[in-house]
N, C-alpha and C positions, 0 to 999 in steps of 0.2 A: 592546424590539425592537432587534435592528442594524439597520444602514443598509448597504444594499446600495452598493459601491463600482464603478462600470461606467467599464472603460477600454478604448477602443478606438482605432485608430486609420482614419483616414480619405482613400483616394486618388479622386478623380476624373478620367474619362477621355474623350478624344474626338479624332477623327482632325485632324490638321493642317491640312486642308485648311476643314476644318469653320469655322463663324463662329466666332471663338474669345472673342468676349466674352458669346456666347448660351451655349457651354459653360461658360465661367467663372461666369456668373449662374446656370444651373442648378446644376452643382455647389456654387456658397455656399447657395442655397437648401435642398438636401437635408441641406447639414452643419448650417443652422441648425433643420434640424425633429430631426436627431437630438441638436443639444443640447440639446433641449429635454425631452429623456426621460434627462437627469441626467447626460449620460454625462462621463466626461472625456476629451478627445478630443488626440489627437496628430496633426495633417495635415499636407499640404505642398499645394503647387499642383497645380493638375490636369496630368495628363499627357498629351505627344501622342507620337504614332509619331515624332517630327521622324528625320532618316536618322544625326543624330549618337548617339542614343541619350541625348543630357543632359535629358532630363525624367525618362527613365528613373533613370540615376545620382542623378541630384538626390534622386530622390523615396527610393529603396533608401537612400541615404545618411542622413537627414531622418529617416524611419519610424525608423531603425536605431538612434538617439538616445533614443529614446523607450519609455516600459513599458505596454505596454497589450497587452488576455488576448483579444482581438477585430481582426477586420481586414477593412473594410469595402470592396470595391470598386465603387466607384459611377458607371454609363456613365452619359454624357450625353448621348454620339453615339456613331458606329461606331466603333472603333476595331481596328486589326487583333493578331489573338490576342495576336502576340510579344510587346508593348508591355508590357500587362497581366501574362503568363506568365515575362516578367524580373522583376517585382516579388513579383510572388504566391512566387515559387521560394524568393526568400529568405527569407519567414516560412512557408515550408510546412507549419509543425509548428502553426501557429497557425487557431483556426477562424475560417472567413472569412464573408460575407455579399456573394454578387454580385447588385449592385443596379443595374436596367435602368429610367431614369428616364422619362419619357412626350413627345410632344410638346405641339405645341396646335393649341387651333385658330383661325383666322383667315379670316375672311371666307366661312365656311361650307369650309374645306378644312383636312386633316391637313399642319398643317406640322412635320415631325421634321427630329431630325438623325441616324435610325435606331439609336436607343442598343438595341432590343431585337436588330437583325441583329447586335450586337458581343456581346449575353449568348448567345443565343442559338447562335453560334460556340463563347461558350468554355463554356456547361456540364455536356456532355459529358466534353469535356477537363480542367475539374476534377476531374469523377470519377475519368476515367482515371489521371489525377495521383494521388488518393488524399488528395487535399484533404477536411477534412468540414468542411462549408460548408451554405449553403439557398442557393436561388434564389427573388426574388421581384421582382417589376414593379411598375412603375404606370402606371397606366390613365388615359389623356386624361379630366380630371373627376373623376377622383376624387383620393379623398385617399391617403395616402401610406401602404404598410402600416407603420406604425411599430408596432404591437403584435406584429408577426410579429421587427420587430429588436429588440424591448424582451425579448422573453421568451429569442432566440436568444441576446441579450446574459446578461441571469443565468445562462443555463446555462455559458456559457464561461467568466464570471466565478466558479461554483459550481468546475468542474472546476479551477480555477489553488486558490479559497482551500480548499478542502475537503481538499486532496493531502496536506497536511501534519496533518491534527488527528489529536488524541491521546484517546481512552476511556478511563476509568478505571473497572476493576468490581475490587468488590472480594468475591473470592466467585470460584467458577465454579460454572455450570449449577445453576442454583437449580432445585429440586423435579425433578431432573435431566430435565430436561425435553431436546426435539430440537430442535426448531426457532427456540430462540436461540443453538445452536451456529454457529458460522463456522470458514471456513479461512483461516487467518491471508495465507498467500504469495500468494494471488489477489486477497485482501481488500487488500492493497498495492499488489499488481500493479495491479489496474484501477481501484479506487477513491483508493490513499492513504492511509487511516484507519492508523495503531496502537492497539492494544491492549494495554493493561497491566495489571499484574493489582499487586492489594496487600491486605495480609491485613485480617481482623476484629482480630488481636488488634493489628497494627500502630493502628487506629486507634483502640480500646477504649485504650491504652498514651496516647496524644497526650491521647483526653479526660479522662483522671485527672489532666494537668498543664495544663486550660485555666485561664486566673486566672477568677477569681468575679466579677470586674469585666467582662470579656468577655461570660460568661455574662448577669451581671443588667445589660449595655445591651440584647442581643438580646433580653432578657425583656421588658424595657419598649416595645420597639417592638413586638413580635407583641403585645401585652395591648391596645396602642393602635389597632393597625390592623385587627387579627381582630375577627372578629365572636364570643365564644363562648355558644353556644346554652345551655350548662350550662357551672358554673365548672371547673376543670381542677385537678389536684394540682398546686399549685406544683413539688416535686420530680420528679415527672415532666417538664413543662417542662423543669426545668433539664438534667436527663440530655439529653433529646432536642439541648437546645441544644447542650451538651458533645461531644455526635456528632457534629452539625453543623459545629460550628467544627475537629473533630479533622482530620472526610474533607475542609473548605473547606482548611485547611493542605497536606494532601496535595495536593487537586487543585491550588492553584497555588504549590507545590512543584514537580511535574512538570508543569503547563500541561498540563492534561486541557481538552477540551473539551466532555467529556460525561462522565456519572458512571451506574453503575448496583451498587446493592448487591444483594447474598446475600439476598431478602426472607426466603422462607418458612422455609427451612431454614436460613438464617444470624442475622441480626437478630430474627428472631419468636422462636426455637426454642433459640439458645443465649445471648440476651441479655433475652429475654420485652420486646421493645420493636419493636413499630410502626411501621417507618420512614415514617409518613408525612409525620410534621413535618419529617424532615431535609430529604426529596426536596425538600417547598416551599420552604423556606430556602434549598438548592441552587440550585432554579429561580432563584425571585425576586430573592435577594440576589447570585448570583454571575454570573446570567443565564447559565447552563449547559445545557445538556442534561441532561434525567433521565430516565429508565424505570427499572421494576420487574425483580427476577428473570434477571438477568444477563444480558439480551436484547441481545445484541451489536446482532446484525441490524435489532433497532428504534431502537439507537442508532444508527448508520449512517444510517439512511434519516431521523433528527430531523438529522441534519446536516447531510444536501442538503438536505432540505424548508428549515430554517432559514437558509441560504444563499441559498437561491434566493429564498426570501419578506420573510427581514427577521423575519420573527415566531418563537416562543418553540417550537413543534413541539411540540405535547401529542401525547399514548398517548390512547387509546381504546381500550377493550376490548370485544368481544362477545358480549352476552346475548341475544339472541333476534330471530329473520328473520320479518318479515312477508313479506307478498303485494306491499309497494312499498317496505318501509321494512327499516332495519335499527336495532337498538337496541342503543345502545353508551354507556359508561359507565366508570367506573372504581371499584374496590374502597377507593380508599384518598387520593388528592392528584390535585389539577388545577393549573397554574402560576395565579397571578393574573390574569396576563394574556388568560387567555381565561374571566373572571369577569365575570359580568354584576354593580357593584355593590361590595361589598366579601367578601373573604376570608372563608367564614364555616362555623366549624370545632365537633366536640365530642368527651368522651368516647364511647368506645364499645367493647362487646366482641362477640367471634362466636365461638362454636363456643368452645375450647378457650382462642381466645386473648383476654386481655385487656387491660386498662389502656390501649388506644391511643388517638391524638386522629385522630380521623377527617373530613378536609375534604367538606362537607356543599354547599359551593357551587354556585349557578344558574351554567349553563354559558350564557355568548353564544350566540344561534343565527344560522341566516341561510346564506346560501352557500358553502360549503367542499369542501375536495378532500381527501381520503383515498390514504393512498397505505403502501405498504410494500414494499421492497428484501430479496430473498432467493435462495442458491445452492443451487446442486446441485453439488456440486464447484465445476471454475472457469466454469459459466454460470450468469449471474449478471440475475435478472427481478426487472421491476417492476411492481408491480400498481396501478394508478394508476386512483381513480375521484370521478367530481361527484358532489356532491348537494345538498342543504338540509337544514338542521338544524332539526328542531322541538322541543320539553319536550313530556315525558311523563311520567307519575308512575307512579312504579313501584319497587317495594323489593326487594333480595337476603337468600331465607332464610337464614335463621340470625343474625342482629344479633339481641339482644338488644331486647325491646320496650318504647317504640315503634321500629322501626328506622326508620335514619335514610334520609332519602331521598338517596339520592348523586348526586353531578353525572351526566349524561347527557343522551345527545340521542338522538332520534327522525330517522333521516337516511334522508329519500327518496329516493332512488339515480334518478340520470339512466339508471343502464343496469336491465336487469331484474335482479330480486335473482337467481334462478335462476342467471341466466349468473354474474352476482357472486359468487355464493356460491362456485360453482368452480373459481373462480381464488383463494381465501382461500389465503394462506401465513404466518398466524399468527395468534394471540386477538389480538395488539396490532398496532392501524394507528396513521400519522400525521396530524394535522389540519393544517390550515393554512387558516385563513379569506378566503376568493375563489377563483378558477379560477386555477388556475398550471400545467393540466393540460399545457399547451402546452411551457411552461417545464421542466419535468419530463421531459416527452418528450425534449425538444432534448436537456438533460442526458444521458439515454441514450441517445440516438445517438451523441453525442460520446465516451461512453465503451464502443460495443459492448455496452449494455445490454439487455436482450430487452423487449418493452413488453408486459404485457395487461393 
């Protein structure tokens, strides 16, 4: 898993007149509940209207020092717009969080220093500004929405680290399929991603000169760690690993951050070899991003999802809709990391093709969000849903018998399948294990994403 890296920075505000050690105590208290959700934080003192304007400079100056992908304004009392609207101007390019802190109460009465009259003021005029931001409160007694700025925070931190990564497929439009086409120039424009393209034979070329030494350490750790159900051709193996290490050179050669090869019609069909070993080794050893079949658009959406959550973004594939459930699966490799247990692999052939080593593993179940990123030209939606994961047994014809049970889950959709079903924009979604639906959202707000 990465570790999500949250930078924000942090001002507090309250009118001059106001107690100014009841704002000072409120404001350390809010900054201490948001350190406590990891964040790293850059602040200064709280700020007041005073008529020279030096809380203001202090603060623009102070912030101005500092790197952080977030920027929190947090009332404690009223303060009048301008105050605030000098500081916010200079990071306006930055997503913000206006935060309206609560009073208390005392001897059966509301005693404030009206920090909701000073949010209240400016959240309009964020808008109109063209700030994208949230608004959120708190409420005398209650606790503090921090899951509302934990999730807003991954999304602003996804949109800074995502801008810049690199895909690596190597192949175009496998089984020439539609809908893992993309358009490059909006795919930058709004997202950031590149895409790079590099041949079969550049990397068939690199595994004829991996040394044997390479090869038989990777042997020895997949024979240690994998489970194999039936023994495997040693030679096989080794090829698979020679793959492996040809496209690992490649991708960090060029600092790929996701990888996807030519399956059916490249690696199956002009090499009679099964990527499914490589993907794993990709996954697990390089902690990359991988999908199947040159699926741009499912790698894109494995790099926010992986962003935003910290974990590894497996593919899922769709075999068959219930009445509550949907059952989804994959033909060929799962990452480790979302194995219940250990790695646990065998030979296996289908249909025409054979000799491949096919990952056979129990998938983790439990709560997880699904999700997948796709355009229509430059408008660009996300289909984003909950649900729970159950096992179910169930086999894809054509394996040779006995076939092999492959990983899948049983995923009962919080929304109805019907409506679900009509929003699909691909066989491949992304998982990510817990609710990050929120997180996800913010993402695409912040980027003019469309949601359903």
């Amino acid at each position: 898993m990465i570790k999500n890296s949250l930078k924000a920075a942090f001002v507090g505000f309250g009118e001059i007149n106001s107690p100014q050690q009841l704002i000072k105590d409120k404001c350390a208290m809010a900054l201490k509940e948001v350190k406590s959700l990891g964040f790293s934080i850059v602040t200064t003192d709280h700020v007041t209207d005073d008529p020279a304007g030096m809380d203001v400079r202090r603060a623009v100056n102070e912030l101005g020092k500092g790197d952080f992908d977030l920027l929190i304004i947090c009332l404690a009392g009223w303060i009048p717009s301008h105050a605030v609207i000098s500081i916010t101007n200079a990071f306006k390019d930055k997503p913000m969080i206006l935060w309206g802190l609560a009073g208390d109460i005392e001897n059966g009465r509301v005693v404030t220093a009206a920090p909701q009259a000073g949010t209240t003021a400016l959240r309009k005029v964020f808008s109109d500004l063209g700030y994208k931001y949230i608004y959120i409160y708190n409420i005398i007694g209650k606790s503090s929405p921090l899951d509302k700025i934990k999730n807003f925070a991954l999304a602003a931190s996804t949109v800074k680290s995502v801008e810049n990564t690199k895909i690596g497929m190597m192949g175009f439009r496998d089984m020439k399929l539609y809908n893992t086409l993309y358009e490059g120039l909006s795919l930058k424009r709004i997202i950031g991603s590149e895409v790079e393209f590099f041949e079969t034979l550049e990397m068939l070329r690199i595994s004829e000169n991996i040394p044997e030494t390479a090869v038989e350490q990777v042997l020895d750790k997949i024979l240690r760690e994998w489970d194999f159900e039936k023994p495997a051709d040693q030679d096989f193996l080794k090829k698979g690993i020679s793959y492996y290490l040809a496209v690992r050179k490649i991708a960090e050669e060029n600092g790929f951050d996701a990888i996807s090869l030519k399956d059916v019609d490249g690696m199956k069909k002009l090499l009679s070899f099964p990527p499914a070993m490589i993907f794993m080794l990709l996954s697990d050893e390089m902690n990359i991003c991988t999908i199947p079949e040159n699926d741009v658009m499912g790698a894109v959406t494995q790099l926010i999802v992986k962003h935003i959550t910290g974990q590894c973004a497996a593919y899922l594939e769709f075999y068959e809709f219930g009445e509550k459930s949907v059952l989804m699966g994959v033909p060929d490799y799962v990452p480790a990391e979302v194995v219940e247990g250990k790695v646990k692999v065998t030979p296996a052939a289908f249909g025409n093709i054979s000799g491949g080593l096919l990952n056979i593993s129990t998938l983790k179940t439990g709560r997880l969000t699904m999700v997948r990123l796709s355009n229509t030209g430059e408008c660009y939606t996300m289909h984003i849903c909950t649900g729970e994961g159950k096992l179910k047994s169930w086999e894809e014809a054509g394996w040779d018998f006995p076939a092999p049970q492959l990983p899948s889950l049983e995923i009962f959709l919080d929304a109805p399948v019907e409506e679900f079903a009509q929003k699909i924009s691909g066989q491949h979604y992304i998982i990510a294990y817990g609710d990050y639906s929120q997180a996800l959202r913010d993402f695409c707000y912040l980027k003019d994403i469309n949601v359903v």
